[in-house]
N, C-alpha and C positions, 0 to 999 in steps of 0.2 A: 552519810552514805559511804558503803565501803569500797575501795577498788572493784572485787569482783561483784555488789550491786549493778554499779556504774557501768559496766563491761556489758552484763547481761542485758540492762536496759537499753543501753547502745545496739547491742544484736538484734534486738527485740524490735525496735524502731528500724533499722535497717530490715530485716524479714518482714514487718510489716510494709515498707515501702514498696520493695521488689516485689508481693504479692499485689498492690493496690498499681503498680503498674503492666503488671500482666492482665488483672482484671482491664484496667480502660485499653492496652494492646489488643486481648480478647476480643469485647466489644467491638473495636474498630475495624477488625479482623472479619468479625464474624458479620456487621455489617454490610462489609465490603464484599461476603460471600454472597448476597443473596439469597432468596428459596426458589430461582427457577432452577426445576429438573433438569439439566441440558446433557447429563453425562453418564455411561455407565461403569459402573466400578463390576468384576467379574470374579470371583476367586473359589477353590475350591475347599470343604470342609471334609470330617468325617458325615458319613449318611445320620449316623446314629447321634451327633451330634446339632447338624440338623433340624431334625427329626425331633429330639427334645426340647430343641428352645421354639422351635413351630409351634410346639405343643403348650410351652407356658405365655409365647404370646396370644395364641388363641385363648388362653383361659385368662388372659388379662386384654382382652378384647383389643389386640393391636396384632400389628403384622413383624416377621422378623424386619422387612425394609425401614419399616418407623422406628423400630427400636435401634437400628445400629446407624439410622441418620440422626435419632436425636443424641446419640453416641458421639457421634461424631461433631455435631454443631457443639456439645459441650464441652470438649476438649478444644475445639476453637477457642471458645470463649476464654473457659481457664489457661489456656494455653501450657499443659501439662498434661499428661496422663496418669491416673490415678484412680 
């Protein structure tokens, strides 16, 4: 195996770790959040943008509120954004 093999597998095993501990962070995290509703979040968008994602979660049989909580719980989890 040559130096720069050695190197990349070394990287590789490390970005696998730092991943495999954000994933169980995540979890712990996201646990610790719970599902009870207790809080409002407020913010203002464009109408027109609105207005369009309304329109694609209606035709994917959800609401904007469920879409930008499961949003949000998934970036819990990963504990990144992406």
């Amino acid at each position: 195996m040559s130096g720069n093999d050695f190197i990349s597998n070394l990287e590789s095993l490390a970005k696998q770790s730092v991943e495999r501990k954000r994933a169980l962070d995540g979890e712990e995290k996201f646990d610790a959040v719970g599902t009870q509703a207790d809080a409002t979040i407020t913010f203002r968008v464009n109408k027109a943008l609105k207005d369009e994602f309304t329109r694609v979660c209606k035709k994917n049989h959800s609401t904007p509120s469920r879409e930008i909580k499961l949003f949000m719980n998934e970036v819990i989890r990963k504990q990144k954004l992406d």
